[in-house]
VOGU-3710 file (C-alpha; in Angstrom, 3 decimals, decimal comma):
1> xxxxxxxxxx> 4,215/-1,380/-31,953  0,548/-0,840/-33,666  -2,093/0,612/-30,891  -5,641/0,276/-31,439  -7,889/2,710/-30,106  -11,562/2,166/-29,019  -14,303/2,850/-26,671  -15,405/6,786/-27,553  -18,483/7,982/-27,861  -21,764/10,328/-27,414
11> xxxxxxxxxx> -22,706/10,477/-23,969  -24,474/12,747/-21,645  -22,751/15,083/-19,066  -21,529/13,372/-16,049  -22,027/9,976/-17,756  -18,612/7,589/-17,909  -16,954/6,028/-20,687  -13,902/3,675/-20,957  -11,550/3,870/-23,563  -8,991/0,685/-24,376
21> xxxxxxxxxx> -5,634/1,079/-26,485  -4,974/-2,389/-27,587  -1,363/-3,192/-28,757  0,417/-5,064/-31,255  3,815/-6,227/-32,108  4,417/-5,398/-28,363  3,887/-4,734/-25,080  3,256/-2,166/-22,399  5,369/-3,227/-20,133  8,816/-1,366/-19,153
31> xxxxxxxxxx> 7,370/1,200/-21,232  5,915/4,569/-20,861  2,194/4,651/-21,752  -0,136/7,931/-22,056  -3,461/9,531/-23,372  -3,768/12,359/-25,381  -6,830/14,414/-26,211  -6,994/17,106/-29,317  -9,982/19,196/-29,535  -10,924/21,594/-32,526
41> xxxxxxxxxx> -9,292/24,674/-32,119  -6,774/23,558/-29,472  -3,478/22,236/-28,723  -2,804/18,185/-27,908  -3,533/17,875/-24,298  -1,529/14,644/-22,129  -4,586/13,854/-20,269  -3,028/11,175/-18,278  0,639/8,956/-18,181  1,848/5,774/-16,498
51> xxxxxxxxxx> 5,325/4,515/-16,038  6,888/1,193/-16,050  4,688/-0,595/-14,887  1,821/0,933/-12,713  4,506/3,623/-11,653  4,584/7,347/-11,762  0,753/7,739/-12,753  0,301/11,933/-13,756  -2,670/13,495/-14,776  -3,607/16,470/-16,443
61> xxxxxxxxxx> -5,234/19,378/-13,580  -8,191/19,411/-15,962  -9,000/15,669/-15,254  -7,913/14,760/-11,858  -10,184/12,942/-9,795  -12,238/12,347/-12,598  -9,878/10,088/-15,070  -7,977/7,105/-14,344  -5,042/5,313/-16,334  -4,192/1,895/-16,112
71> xxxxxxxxxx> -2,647/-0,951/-18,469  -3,045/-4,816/-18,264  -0,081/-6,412/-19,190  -1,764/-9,818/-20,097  -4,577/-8,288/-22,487  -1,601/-5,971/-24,153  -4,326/-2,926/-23,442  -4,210/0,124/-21,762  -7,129/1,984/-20,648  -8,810/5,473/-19,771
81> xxxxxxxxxx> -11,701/5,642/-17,464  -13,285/8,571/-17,580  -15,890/9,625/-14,834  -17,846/12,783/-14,468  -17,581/13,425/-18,290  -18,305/17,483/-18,610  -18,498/18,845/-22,444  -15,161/20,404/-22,595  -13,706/16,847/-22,272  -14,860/16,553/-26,108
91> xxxxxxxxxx> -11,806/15,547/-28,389  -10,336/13,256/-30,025  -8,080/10,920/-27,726  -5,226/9,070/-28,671  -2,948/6,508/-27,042  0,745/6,574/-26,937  3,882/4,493/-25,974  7,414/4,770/-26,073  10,420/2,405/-26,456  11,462/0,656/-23,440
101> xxxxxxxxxx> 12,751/2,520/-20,299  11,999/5,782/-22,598  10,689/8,935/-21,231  9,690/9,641/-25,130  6,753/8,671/-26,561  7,777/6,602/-30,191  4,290/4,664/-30,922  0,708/6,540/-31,388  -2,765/5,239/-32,050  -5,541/6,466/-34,122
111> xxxxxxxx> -8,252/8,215/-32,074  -10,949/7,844/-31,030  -13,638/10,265/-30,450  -15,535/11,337/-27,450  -18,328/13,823/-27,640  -20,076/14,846/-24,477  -23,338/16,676/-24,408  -24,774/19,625/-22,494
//
């Protein structure tokens, strides 16, 4: 499975952005599909997760209420909208699958990168 990232950008604080994970040589379904976020100086954060099939959504404390995660089995793409954007949400994101029924994530993406201002 490839997975395309896309959608980051420069935006304001409190401005929203979408980001899409588009997949290849696969699908999302049955699997286990998440976001990651890297910023400089710090550790990989799992922002957000979903689970076979719309199940089992978790989200990081640092973005609930504010980020949602969602797939669309049809398009092959999985999603991150991202509300309320506050500078410390400035990183690098990445997508992430893994093998059917997994709990592991096998597949990542490049990022993409979101940069919010002050």
């Amino acid at each position: 499975v490839q997975l395309q990232a896309s959608g980051g950008g420069l935006v304001q604080t409190g401005a929203s952005l979408r980001l899409s994970c588009a997949a290849s040589g696969g699908t999302f379904k049955s699997r286990l599909v998440g976001w990651f976020r890297q910023a400089i100086g710090k550790e990989r954060e799992n922002v957000a997760s979903i689970r076979w099939n719309n199940q089992n959504l978790q989200y990081a404390d640092s973005v609930k209420g504010r980020f949602t995660i969602s797939f669309d089995n049809a398009m092959n793409t999985a999603y991150l909208q991202m509300n309320n954007l506050k500078p410390e949400d400035t990183a690098l994101y990445y997508c992430a699958v893994g093998k059917q029924y997994s709990l592991q994530y096998s597949y990542w993406g490049q990022g993409t990168l979101v940069t919010v201002s002050s």
